[in-house]
C-alpha positions as CSV (number, residue, x, y, z in Angstrom):
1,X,0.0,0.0,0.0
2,X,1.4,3.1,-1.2
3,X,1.8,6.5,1.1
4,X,-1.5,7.9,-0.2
5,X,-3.6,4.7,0.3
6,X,-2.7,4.8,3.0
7,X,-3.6,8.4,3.6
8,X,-6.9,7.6,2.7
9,X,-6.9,4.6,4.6
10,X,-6.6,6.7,7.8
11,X,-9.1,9.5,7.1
12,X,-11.4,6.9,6.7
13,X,-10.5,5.6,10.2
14,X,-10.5,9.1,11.6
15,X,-14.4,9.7,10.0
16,X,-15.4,6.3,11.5
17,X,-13.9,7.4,14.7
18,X,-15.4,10.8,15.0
19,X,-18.9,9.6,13.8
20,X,-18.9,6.9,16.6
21,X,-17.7,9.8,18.9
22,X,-20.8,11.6,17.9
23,X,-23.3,8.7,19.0
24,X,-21.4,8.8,22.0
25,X,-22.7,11.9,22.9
26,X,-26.0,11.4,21.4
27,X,-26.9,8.9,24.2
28,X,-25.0,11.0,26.7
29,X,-27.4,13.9,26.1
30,X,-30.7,11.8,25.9
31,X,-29.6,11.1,29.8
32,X,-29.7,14.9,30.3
33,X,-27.7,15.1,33.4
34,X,-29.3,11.8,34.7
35,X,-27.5,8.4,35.5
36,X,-27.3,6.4,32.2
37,X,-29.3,3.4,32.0
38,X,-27.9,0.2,31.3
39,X,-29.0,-0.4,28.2
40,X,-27.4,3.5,27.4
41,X,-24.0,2.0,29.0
42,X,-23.8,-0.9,26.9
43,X,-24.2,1.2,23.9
44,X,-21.3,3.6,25.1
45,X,-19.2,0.8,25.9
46,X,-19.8,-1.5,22.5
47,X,-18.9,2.2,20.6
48,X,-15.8,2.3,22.9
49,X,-15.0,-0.8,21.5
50,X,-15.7,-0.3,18.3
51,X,-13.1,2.9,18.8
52,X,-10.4,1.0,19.8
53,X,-10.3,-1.3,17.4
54,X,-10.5,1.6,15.0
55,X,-7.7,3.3,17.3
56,X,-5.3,0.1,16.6
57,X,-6.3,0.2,13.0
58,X,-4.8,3.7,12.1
59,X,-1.9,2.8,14.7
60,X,-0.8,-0.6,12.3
61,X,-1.4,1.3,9.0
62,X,0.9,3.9,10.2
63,X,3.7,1.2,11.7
64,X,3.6,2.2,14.7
């Protein structure tokens, strides 16, 4: 894979990232300064997840 594949490759990563960011905060808001429910913290922590892996992702396309 060539330097701008791979450029691509990671903005990709980085949308996916800062969309799953965004339902993040989508569920964090519909608690409106309440507790989350449990079904709202299993959300939060499968998009966690889904982050990291996306985290580890952009970390082995760059090498590092």
């Amino acid at each position: 894979m060539n330097n701008e594949e791979k450029a691509r490759m990671y903005h990709t990563l980085l949308l996916r990232h800062d969309k799953l960011d965004g339902l993040i905060s989508d569920i964090k808001s519909e608690a409106a300064g309440v507790e989350l429910n449990l079904d709202q913290k299993k959300q939060i922590e499968s998009l966690e997840s889904q982050k990291q892996v996306l985290v580890k992702q952009a970390m082995s396309l760059m090498g590092v």
